[in-house]
TIMAR-24764 format. One record per residue (C-alpha): residue in three letters; chain; y, z, x; residue number from 1. Coordinates in Angstrom, 2 decimals, m for minus. Layout:
BEGIN
<node><resn>ALA</resn><chain>A</chain><Y>Y</Y><Z>Z</Z><X>X</X><resi>NUM</resi></node>
...
//
This chain:
BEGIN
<node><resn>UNK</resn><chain>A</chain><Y>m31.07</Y><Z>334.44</Z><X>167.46</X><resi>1</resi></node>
<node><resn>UNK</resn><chain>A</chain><Y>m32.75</Y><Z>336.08</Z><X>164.64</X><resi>2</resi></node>
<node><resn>UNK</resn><chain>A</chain><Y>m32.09</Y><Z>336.77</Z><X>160.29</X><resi>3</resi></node>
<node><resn>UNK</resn><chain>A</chain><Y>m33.36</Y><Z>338.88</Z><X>157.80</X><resi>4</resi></node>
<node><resn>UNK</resn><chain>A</chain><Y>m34.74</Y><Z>337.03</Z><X>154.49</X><resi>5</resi></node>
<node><resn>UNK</resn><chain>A</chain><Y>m35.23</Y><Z>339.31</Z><X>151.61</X><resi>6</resi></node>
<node><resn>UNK</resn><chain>A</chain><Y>m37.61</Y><Z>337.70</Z><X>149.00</X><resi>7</resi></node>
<node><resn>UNK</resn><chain>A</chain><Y>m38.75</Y><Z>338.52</Z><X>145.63</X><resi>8</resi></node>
<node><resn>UNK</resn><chain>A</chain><Y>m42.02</Y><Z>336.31</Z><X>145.73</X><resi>9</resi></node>
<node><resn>UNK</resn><chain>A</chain><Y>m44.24</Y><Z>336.39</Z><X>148.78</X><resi>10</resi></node>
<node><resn>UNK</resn><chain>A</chain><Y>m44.59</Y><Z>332.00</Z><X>148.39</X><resi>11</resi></node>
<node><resn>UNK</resn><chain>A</chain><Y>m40.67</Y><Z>332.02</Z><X>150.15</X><resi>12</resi></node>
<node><resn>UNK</resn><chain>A</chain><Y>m42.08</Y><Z>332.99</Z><X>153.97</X><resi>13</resi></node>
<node><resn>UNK</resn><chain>A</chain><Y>m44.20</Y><Z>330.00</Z><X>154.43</X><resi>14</resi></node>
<node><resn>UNK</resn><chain>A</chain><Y>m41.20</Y><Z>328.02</Z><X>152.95</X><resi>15</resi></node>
<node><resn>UNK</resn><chain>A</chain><Y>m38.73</Y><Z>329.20</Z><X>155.45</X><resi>16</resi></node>
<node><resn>UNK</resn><chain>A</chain><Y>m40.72</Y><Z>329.38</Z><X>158.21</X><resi>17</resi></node>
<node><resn>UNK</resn><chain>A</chain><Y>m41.58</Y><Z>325.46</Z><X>157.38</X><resi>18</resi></node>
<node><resn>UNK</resn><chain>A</chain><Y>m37.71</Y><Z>324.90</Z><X>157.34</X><resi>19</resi></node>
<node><resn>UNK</resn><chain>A</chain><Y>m37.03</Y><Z>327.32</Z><X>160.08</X><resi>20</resi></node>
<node><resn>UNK</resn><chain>A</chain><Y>m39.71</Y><Z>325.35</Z><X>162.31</X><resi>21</resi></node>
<node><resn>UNK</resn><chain>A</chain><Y>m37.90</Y><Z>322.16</Z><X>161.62</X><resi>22</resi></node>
<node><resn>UNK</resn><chain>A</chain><Y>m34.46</Y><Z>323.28</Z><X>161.61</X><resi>23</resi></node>
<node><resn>UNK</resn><chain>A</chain><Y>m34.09</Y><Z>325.94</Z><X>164.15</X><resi>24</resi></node>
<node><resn>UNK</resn><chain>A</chain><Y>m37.17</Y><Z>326.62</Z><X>165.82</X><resi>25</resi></node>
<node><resn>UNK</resn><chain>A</chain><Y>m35.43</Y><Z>329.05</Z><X>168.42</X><resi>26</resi></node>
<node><resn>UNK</resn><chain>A</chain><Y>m34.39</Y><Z>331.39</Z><X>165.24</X><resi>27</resi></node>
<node><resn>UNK</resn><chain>A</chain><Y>m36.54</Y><Z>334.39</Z><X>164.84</X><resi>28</resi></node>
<node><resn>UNK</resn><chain>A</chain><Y>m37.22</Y><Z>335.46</Z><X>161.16</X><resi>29</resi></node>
<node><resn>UNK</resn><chain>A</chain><Y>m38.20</Y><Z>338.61</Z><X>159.38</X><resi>30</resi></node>
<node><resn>UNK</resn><chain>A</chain><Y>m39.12</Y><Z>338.64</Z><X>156.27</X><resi>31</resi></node>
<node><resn>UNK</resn><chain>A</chain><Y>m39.35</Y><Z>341.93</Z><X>153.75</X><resi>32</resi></node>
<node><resn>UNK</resn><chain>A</chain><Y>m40.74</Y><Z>341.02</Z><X>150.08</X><resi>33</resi></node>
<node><resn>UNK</resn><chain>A</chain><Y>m39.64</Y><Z>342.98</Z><X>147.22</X><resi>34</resi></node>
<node><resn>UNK</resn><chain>A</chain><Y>m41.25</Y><Z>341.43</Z><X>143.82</X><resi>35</resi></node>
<node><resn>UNK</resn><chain>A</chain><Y>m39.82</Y><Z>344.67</Z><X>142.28</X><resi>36</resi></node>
<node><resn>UNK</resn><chain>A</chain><Y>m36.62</Y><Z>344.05</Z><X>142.87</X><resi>37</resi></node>
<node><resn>UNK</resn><chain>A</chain><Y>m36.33</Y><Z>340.80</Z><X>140.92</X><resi>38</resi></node>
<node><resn>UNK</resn><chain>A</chain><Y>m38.04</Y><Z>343.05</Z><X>138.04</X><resi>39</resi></node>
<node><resn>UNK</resn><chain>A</chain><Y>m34.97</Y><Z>345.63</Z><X>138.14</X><resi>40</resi></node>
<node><resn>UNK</resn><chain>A</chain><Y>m32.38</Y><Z>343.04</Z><X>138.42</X><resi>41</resi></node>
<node><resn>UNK</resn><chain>A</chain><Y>m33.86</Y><Z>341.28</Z><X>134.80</X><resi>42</resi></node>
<node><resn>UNK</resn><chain>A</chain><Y>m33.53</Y><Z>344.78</Z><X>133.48</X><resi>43</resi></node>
<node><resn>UNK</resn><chain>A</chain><Y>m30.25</Y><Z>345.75</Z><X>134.42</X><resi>44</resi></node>
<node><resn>UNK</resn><chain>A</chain><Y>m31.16</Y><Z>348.50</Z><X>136.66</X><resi>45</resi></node>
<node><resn>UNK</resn><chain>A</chain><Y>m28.67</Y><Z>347.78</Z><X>139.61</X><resi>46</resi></node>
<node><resn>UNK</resn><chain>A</chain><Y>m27.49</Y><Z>350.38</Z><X>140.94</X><resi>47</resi></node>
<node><resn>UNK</resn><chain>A</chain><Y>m30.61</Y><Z>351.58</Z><X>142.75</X><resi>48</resi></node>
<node><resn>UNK</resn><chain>A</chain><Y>m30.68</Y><Z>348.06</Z><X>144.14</X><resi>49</resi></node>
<node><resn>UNK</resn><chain>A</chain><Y>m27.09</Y><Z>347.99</Z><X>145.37</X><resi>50</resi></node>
<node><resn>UNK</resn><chain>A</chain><Y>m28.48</Y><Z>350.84</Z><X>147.82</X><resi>51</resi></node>
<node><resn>UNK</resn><chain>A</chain><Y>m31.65</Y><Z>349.59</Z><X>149.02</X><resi>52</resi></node>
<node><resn>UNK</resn><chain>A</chain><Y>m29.78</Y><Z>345.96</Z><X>149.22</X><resi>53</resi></node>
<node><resn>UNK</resn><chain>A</chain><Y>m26.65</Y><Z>348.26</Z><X>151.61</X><resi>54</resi></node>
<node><resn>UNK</resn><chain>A</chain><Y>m29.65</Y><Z>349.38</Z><X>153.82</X><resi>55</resi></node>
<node><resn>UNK</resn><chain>A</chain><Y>m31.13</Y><Z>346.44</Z><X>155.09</X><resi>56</resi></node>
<node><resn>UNK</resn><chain>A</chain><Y>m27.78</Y><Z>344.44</Z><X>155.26</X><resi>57</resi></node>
<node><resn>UNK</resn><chain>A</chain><Y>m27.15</Y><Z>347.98</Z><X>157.47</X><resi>58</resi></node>
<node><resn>UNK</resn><chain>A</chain><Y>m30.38</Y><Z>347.14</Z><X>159.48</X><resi>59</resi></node>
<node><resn>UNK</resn><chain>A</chain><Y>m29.75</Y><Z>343.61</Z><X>159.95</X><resi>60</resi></node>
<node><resn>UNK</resn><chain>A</chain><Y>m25.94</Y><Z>344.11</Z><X>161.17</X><resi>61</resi></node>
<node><resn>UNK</resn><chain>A</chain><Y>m27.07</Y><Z>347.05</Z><X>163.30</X><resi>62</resi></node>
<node><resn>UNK</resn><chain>A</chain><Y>m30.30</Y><Z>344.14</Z><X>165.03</X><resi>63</resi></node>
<node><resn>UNK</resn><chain>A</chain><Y>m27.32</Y><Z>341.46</Z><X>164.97</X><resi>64</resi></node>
<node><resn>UNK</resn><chain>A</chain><Y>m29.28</Y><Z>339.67</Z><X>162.47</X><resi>65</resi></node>
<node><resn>UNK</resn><chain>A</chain><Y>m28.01</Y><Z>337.49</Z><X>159.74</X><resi>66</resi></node>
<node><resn>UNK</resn><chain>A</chain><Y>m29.24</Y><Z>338.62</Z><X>156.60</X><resi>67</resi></node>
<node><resn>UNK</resn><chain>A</chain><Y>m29.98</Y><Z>336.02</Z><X>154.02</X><resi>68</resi></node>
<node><resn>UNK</resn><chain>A</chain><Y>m31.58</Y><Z>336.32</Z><X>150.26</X><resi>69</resi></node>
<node><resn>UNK</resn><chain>A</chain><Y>m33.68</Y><Z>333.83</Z><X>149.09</X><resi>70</resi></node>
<node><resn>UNK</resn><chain>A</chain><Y>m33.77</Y><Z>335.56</Z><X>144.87</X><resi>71</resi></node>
<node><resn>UNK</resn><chain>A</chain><Y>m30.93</Y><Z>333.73</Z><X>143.22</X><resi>72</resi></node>
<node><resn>UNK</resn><chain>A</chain><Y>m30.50</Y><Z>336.95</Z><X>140.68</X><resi>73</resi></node>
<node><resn>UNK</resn><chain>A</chain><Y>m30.24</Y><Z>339.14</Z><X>143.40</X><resi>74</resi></node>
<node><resn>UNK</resn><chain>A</chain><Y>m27.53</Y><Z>336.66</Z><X>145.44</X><resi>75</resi></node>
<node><resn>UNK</resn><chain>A</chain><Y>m24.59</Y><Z>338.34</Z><X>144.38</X><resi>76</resi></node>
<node><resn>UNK</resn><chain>A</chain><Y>m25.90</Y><Z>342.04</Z><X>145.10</X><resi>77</resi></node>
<node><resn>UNK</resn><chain>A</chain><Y>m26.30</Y><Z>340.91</Z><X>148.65</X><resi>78</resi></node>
<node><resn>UNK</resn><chain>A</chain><Y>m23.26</Y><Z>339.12</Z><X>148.97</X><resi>79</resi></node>
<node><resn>UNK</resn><chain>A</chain><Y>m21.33</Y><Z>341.99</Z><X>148.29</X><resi>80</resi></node>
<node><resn>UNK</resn><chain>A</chain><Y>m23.48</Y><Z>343.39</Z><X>151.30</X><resi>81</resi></node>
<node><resn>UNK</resn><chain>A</chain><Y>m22.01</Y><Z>340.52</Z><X>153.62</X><resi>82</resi></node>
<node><resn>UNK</resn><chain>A</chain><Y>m25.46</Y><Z>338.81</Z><X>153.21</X><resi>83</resi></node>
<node><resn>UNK</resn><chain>A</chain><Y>m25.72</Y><Z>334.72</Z><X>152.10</X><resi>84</resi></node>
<node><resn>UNK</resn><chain>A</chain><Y>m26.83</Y><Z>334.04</Z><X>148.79</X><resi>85</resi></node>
<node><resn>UNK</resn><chain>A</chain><Y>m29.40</Y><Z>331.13</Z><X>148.93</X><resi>86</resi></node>
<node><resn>UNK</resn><chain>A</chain><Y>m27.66</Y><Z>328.65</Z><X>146.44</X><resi>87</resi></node>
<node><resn>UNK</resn><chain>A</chain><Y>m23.97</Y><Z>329.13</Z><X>147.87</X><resi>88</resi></node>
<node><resn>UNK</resn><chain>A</chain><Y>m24.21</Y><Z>326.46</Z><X>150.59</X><resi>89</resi></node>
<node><resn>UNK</resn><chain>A</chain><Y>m26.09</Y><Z>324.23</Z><X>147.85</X><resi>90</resi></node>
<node><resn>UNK</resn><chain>A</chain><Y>m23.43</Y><Z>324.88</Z><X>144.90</X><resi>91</resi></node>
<node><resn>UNK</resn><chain>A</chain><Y>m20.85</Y><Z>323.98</Z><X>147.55</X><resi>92</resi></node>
<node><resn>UNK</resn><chain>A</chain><Y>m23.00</Y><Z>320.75</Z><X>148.12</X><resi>93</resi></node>
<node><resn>UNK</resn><chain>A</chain><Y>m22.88</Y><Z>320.33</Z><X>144.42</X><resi>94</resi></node>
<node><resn>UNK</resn><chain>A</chain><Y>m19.05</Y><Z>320.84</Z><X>144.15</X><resi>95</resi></node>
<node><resn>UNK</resn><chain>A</chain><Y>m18.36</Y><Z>318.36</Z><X>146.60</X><resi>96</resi></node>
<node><resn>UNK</resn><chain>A</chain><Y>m20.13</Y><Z>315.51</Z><X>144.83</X><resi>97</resi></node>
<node><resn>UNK</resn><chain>A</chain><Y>m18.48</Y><Z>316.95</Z><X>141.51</X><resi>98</resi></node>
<node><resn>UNK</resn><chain>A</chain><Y>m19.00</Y><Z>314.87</Z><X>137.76</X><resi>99</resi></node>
<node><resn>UNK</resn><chain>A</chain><Y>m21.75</Y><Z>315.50</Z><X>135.35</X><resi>100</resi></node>
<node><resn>UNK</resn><chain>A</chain><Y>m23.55</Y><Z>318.89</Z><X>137.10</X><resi>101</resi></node>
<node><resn>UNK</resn><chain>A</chain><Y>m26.45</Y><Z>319.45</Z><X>135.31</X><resi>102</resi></node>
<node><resn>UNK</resn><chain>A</chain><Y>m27.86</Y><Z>322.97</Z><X>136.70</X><resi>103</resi></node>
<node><resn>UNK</resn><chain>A</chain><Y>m31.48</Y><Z>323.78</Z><X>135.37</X><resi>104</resi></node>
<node><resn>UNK</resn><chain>A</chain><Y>m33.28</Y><Z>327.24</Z><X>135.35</X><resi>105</resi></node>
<node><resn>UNK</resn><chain>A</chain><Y>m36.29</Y><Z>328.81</Z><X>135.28</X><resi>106</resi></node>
<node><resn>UNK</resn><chain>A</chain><Y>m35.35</Y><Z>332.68</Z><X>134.13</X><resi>107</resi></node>
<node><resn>UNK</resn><chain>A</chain><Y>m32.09</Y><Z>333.74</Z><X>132.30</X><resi>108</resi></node>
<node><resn>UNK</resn><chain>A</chain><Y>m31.19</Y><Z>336.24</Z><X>134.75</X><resi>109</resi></node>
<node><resn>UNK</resn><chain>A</chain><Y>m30.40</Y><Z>333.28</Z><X>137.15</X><resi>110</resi></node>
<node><resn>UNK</resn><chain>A</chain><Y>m27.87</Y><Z>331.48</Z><X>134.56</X><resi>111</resi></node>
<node><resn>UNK</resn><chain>A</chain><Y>m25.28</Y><Z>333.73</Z><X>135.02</X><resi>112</resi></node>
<node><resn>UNK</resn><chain>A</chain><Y>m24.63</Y><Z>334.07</Z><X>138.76</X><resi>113</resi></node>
<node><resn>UNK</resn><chain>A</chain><Y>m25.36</Y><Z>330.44</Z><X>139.23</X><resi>114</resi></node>
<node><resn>UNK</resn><chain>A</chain><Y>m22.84</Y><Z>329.26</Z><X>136.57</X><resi>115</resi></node>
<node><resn>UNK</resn><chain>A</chain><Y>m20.31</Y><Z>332.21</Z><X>138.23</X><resi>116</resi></node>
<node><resn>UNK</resn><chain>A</chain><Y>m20.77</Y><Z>330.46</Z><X>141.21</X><resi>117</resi></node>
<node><resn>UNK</resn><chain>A</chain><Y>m20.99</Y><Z>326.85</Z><X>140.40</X><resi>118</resi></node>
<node><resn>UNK</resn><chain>A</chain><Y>m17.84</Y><Z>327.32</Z><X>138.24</X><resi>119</resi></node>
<node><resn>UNK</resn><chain>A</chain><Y>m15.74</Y><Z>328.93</Z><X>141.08</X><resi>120</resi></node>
<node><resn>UNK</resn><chain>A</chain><Y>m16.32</Y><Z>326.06</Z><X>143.74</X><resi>121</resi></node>
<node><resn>UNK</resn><chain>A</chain><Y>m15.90</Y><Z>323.16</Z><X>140.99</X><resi>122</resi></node>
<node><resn>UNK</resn><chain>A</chain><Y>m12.51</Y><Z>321.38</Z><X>140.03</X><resi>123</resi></node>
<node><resn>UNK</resn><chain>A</chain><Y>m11.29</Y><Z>320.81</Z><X>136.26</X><resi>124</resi></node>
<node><resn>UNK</resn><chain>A</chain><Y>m12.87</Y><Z>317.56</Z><X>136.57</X><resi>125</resi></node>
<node><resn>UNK</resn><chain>A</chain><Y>m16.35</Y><Z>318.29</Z><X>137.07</X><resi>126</resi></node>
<node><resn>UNK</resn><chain>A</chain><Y>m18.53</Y><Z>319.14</Z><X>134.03</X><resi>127</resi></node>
<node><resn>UNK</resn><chain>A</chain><Y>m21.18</Y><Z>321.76</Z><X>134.30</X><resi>128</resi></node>
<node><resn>UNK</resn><chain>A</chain><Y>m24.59</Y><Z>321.83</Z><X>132.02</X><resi>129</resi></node>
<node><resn>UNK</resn><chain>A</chain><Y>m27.00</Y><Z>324.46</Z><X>132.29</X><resi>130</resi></node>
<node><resn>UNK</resn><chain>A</chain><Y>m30.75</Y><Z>323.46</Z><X>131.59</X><resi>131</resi></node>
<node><resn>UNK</resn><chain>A</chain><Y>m33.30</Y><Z>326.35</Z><X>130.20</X><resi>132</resi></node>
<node><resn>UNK</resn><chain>A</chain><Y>m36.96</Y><Z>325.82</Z><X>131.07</X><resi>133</resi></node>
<node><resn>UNK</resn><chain>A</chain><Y>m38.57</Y><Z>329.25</Z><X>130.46</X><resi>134</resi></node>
<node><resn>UNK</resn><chain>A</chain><Y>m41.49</Y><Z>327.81</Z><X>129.84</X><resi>135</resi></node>
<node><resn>UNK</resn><chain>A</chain><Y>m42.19</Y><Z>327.35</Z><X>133.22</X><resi>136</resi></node>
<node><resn>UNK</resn><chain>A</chain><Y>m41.62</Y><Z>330.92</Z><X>134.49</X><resi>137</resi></node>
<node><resn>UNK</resn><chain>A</chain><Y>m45.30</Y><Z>332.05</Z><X>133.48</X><resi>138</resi></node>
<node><resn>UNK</resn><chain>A</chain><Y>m46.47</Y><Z>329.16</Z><X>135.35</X><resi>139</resi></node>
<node><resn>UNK</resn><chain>A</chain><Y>m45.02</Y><Z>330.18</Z><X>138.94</X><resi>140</resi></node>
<node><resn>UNK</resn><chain>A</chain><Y>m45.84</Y><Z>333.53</Z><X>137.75</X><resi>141</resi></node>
<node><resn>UNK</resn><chain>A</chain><Y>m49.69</Y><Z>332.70</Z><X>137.34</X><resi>142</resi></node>
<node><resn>UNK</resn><chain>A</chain><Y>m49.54</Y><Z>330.88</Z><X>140.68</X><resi>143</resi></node>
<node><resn>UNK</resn><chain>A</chain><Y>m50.21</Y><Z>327.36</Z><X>138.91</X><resi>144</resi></node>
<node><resn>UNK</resn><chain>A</chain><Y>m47.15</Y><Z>325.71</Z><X>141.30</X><resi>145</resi></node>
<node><resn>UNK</resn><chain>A</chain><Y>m48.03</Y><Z>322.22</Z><X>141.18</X><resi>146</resi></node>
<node><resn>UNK</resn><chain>A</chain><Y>m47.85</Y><Z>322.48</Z><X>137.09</X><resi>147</resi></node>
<node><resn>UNK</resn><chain>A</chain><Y>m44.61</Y><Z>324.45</Z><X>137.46</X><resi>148</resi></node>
<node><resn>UNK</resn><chain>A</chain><Y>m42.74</Y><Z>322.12</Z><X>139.85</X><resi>149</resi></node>
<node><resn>UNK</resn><chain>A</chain><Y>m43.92</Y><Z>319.37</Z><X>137.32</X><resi>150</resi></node>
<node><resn>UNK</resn><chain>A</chain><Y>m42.91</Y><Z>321.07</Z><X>134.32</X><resi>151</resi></node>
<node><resn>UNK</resn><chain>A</chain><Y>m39.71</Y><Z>321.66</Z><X>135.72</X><resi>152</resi></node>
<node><resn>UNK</resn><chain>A</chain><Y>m39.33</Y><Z>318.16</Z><X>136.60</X><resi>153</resi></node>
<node><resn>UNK</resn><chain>A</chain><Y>m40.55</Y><Z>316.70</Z><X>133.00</X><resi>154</resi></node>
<node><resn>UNK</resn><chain>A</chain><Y>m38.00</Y><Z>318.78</Z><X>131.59</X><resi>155</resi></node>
<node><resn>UNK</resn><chain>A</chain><Y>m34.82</Y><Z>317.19</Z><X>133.73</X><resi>156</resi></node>
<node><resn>UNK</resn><chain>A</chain><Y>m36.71</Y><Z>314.27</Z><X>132.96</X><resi>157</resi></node>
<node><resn>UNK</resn><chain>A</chain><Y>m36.26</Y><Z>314.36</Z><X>128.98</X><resi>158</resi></node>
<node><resn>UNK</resn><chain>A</chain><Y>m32.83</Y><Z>316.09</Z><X>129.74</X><resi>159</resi></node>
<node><resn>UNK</resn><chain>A</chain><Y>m31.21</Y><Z>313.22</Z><X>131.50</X><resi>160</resi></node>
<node><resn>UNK</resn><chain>A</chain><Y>m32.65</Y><Z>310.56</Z><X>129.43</X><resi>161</resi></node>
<node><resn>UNK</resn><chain>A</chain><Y>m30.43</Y><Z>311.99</Z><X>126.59</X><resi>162</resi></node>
<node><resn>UNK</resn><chain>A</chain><Y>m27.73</Y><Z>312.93</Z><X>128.05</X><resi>163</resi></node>
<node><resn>UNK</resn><chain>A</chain><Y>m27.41</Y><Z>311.97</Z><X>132.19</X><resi>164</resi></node>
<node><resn>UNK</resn><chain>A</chain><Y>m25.83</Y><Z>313.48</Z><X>135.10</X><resi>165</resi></node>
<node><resn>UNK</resn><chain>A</chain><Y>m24.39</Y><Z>312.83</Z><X>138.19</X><resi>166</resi></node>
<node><resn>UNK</resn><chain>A</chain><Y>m26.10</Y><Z>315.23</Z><X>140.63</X><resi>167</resi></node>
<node><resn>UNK</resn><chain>A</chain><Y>m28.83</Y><Z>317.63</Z><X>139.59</X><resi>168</resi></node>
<node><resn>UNK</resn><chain>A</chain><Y>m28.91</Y><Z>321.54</Z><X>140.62</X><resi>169</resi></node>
<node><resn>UNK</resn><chain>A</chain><Y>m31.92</Y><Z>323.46</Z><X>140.85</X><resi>170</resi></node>
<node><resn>UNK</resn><chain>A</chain><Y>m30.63</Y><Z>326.88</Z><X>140.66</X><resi>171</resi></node>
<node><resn>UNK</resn><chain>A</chain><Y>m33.66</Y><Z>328.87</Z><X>141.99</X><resi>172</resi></node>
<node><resn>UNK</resn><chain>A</chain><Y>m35.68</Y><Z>328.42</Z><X>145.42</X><resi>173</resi></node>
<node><resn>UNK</resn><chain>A</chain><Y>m39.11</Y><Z>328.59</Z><X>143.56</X><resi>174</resi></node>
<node><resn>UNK</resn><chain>A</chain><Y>m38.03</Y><Z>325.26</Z><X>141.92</X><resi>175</resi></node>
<node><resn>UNK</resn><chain>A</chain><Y>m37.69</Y><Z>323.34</Z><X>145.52</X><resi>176</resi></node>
<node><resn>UNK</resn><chain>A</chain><Y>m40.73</Y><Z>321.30</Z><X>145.15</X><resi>177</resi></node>
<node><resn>UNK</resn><chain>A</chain><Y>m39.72</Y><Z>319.88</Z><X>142.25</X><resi>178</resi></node>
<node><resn>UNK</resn><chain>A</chain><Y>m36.75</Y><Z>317.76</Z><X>144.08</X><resi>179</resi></node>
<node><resn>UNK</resn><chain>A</chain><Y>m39.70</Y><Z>315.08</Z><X>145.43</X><resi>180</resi></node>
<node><resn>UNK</resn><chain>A</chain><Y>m40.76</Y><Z>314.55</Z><X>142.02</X><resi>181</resi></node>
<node><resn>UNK</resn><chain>A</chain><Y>m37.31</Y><Z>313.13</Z><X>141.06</X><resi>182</resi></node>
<node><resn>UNK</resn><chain>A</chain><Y>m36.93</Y><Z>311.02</Z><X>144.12</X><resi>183</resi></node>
<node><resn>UNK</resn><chain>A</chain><Y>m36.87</Y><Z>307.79</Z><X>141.98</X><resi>184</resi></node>
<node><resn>UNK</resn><chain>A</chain><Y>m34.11</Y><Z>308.94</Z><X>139.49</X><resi>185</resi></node>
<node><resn>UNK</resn><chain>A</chain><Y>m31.13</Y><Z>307.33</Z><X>142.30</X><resi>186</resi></node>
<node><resn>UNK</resn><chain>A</chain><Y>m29.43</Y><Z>310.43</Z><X>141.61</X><resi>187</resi></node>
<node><resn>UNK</resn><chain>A</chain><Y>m28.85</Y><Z>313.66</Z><X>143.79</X><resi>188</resi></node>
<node><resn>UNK</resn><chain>A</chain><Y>m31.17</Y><Z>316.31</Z><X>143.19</X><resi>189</resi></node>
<node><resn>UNK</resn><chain>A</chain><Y>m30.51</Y><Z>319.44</Z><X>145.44</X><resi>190</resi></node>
<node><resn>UNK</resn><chain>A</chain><Y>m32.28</Y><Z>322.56</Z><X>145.84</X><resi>191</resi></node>
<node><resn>UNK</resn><chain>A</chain><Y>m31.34</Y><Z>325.54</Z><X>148.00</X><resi>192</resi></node>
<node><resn>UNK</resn><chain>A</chain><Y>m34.37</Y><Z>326.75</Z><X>150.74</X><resi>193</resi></node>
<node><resn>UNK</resn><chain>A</chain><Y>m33.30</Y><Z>323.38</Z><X>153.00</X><resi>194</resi></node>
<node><resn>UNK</resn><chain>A</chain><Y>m29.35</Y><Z>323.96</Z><X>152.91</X><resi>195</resi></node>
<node><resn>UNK</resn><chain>A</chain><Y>m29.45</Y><Z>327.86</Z><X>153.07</X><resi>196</resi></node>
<node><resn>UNK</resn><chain>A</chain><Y>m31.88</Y><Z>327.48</Z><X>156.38</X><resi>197</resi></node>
<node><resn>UNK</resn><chain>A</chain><Y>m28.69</Y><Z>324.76</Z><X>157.98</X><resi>198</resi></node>
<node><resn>UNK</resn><chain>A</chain><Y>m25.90</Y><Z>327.84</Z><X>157.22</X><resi>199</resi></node>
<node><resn>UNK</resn><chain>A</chain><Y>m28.21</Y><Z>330.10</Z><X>158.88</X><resi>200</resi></node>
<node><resn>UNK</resn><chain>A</chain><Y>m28.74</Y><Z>328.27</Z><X>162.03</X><resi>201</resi></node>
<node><resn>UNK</resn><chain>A</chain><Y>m25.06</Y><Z>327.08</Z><X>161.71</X><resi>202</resi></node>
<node><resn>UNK</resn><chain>A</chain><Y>m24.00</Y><Z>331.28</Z><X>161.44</X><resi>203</resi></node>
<node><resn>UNK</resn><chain>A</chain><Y>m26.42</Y><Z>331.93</Z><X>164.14</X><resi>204</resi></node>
//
């Protein structure tokens, strides 16, 4: 039993090997880190990265590895592959509860495939909101975490005190640590690391 996580931030191995330790501890993991790649995919320059993504899904399948990518941006690149996308286990988590979906987001470049997503697994009757917080990109960037999972969470904060939600989505894995913050809110707040690391050990 073994998978293949690409990352675009090296902070995502300790994070899955937390969840893999808990989860599945008899799944073996390799990890490759690419903060590059995440760079590319902001700048449109995809094509490059729909090769190098074909050649690990290629090594992975060839090792009988599942091949799983934690970069929300990068999710549908790798899907294509036959790879999971991190969020698609939590959007489907998100579908299922269904309502007021208020999806926040750290970098622009995730809006788009998570709305994609989120809007392909939701019914007419759901409502979908996407949340901006750029400003705490340079934050994670810097390595200040514990200010970035709070900003994040300050932000939901003053967004659901004006307008409210049934279930809250954060779209990328970097804003995981954020979910304990809103523990008092009585209100689901998912994020993906947790739910991706179940499919895996459900695929494997």
């Amino acid at each position: 039993m073994s998978a293949l996580l690409l990352h675009t931030a090296q902070v995502h191995v300790a994070t899955f090997d937390r969840l893999r330790d808990e989860i599945a501890p008899g799944l073996a993991l390799r990890h490759v880190v690419r903060p590059g790649w995440l760079t590319e995919a902001r700048q449109g320059q995809t094509e490059g990265l729909d090769a190098r993504i074909a050649e690990l899904a290629t090594e992975a399948q060839a090792a009988g590895q599942s091949f799983l990518c934690s970069c929300t941006t990068l999710g549908p690149l790798v899907e294509r592959q036959g790879g999971l996308r991190i969020d698609r286990p939590m959007m489907q988590a998100a579908a299922r509860i269904g309502g007021r979906i208020l999806l926040a987001h750290a970098l622009d470049s995730t809006r788009g495939p998570s709305l994609d997503l989120l809007g392909s697994l939701t019914d007419a009757r759901s409502q979908i909101r996407a949340l901006a917080i750029p400003g705490a990109w340079p934050l994670f960037e810097a390595g200040e975490t514990a200010r970035f999972h709070a900003y994040i969470a300050g932000a939901i904060r003053a967004d659901l005190a004006a307008r409210g939600a049934d279930v809250v989505v954060l779209a990328q894995a970097s804003m995981a640590d954020a979910a304990p913050l809103l523990e008092d809110l009585g209100l689901p707040v998912l994020s993906a690391p947790r739910q991706a690391m179940l499919a895996l050990a459900t695929r494997e």
